[in-house]
KEZAMI-356943 format. One record per atom (N, C-alpha, C): x, y, z. Coordinates in steps of 0.1 Angstrom, whole numbers, padded with zeros to 4 digits, always signed. Example, Ala and Ser with C-alpha at 12.3 -4.5 7.8 and 13.67 -1.06 7.14 Angstrom:
! residues 2
+0132-0057+0078+0123-0045+0078+0132-0033+0078+0128-0022+0071+0137-0011+0071+0129+0000+0079
***
This chain:
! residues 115
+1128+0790+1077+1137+0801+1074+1130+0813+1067+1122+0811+1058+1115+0822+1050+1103+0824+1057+1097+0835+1058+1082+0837+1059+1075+0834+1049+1062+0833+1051+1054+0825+1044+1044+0835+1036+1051+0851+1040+1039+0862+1038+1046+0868+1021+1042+0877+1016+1048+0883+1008+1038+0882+0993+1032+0870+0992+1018+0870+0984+1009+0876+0982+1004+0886+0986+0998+0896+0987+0999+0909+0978+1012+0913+0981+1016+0925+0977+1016+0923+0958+1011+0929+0951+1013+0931+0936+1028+0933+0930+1030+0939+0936+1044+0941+0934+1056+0939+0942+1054+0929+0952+1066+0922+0959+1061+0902+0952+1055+0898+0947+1051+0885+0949+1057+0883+0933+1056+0890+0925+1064+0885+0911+1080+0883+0919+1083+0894+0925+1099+0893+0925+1100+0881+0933+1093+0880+0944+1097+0866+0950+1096+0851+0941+1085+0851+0935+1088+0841+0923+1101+0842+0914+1108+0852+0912+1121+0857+0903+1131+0850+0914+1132+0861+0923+1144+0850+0936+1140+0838+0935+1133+0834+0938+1129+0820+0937+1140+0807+0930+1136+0816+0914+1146+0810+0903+1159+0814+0903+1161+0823+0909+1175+0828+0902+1180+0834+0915+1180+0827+0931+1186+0830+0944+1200+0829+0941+1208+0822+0933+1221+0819+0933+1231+0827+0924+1218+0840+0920+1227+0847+0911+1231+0860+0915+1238+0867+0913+1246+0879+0920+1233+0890+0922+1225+0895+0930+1217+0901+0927+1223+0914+0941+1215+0924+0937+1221+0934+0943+1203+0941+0942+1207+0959+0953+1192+0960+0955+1186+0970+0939+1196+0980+0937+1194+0985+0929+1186+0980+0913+1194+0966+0911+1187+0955+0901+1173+0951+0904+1174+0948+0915+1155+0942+0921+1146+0955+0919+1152+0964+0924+1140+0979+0923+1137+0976+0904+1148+0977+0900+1144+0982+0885+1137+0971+0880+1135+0956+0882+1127+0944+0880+1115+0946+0883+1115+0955+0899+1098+0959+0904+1095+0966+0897+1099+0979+0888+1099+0993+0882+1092+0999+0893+1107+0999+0903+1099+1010+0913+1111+1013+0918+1113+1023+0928+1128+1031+0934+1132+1019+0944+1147+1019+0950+1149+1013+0960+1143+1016+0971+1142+1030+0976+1137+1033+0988+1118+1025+0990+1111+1024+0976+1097+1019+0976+1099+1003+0976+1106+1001+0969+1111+0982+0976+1117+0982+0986+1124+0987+0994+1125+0984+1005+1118+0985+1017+1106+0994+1013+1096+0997+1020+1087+0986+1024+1078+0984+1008+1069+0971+1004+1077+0960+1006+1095+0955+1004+1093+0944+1008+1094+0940+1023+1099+0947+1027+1096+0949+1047+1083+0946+1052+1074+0953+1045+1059+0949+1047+1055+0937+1046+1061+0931+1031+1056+0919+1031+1059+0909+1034+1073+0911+1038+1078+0898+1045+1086+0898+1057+1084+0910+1061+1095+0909+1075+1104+0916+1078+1112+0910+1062+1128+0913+1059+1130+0920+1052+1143+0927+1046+1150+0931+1040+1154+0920+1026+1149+0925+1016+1157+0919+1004+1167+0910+1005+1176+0917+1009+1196+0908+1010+1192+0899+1022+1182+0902+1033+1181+0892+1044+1170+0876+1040+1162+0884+1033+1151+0871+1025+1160+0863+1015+1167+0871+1011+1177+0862+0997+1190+0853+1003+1194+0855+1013+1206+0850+1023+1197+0838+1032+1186+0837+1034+1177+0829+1040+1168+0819+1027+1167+0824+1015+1164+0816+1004+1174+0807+1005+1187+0813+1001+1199+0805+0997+1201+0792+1011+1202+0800+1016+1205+0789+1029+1194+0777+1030+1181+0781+1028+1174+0773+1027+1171+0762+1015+1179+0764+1006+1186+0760+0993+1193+0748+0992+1201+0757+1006+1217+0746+1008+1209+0734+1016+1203+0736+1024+1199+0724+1030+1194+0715+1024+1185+0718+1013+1178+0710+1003+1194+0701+0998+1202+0713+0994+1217+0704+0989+1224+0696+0996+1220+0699+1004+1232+0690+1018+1227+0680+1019+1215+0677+1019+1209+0662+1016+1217+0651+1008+1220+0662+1000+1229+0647+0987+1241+0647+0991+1250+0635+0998+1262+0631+1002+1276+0633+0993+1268+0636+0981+1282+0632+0972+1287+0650+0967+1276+0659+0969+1283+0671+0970+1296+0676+0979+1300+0682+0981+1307+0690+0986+1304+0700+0994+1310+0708+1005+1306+0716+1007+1306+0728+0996+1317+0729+0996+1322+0742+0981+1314+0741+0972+1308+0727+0963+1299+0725+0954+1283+0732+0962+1282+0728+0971+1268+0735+0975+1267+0748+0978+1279+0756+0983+1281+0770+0982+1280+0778+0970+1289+0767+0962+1282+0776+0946+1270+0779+0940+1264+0759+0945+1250+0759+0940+1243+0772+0943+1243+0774+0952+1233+0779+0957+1232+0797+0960+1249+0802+0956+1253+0811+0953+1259+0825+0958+1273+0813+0967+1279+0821+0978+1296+0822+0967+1304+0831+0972+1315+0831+0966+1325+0817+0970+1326+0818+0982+1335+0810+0986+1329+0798+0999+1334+0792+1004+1328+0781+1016+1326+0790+1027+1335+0798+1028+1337+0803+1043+1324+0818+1045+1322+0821+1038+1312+0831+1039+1301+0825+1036+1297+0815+1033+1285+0799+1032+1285+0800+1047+1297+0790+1049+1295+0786+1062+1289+0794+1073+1297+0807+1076+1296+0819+1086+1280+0824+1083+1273+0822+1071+1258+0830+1072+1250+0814+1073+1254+0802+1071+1247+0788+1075+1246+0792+1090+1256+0788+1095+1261+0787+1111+1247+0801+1120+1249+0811+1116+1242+0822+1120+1228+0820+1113+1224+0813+1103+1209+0814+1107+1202+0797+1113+1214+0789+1110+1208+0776+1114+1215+0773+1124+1220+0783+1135+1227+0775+1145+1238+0765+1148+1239+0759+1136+1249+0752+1135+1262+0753+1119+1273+0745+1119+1279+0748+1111+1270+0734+1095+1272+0742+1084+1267+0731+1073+1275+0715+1075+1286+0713+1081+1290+0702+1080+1284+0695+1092+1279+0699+1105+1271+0692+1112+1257+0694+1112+1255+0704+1103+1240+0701+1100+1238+0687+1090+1244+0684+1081+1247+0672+1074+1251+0661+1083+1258+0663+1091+1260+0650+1099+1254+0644+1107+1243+0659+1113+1232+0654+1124+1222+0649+1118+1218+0651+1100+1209+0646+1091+1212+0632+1089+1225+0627+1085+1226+0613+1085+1226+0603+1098+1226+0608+1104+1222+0602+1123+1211+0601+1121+1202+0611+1118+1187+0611+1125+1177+0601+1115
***
């Protein structure tokens, strides 16, 4: 789900270590620029460069990639793993799961205990 690039850049590779830690927390673009101490228009520049994506699309693809790690454990919840990981509610989890992993989180968990 993530690219593997973005190490490079001086000033996109701390913030990715930051998402890293703290994907589950309300983050918005204007906050990330002032973390980089740089404008939004120059982070959204550099981080395009270095990874592909857009901020909110790397961070929505962190999280998701989060949830799967969570979905592994049976005794969560879906709701519980939506929080973990730091969506408001299940249904807007679900709807950005479904659309980058093709399937919905409850059959990605189900096809995991099958396989």
């Amino acid at each position: 789900l993530l690219p593997a690039a973005g190490q490079d850049d001086p000033l996109i590779a701390p913030l990715l270590r930051w998402l890293q830690r703290h994907h589950a927390e309300p983050i918005d673009l204007p906050a990330l620029a002032a973390r980089a101490h740089c404008s939004t228009r120059t982070l959204l520049r550099r981080f395009r460069a270095a990874t592909g994506l857009t901020p909110h699309d790397y961070l929505q693809r962190m999280r998701i990639s989060a949830a799967q790690t969570a979905l592994r454990h049976p005794g969560r919840s879906l709701e519980q793993v939506a929080a973990q990981v730091g969506y408001a509610d299940r249904a807007s989890f679900a709807k950005r799961f479904k659309q980058l992993c093709g399937e919905t989180p409850g059959a990605w968990r189900k096809r995991l205990r099958q396989g």
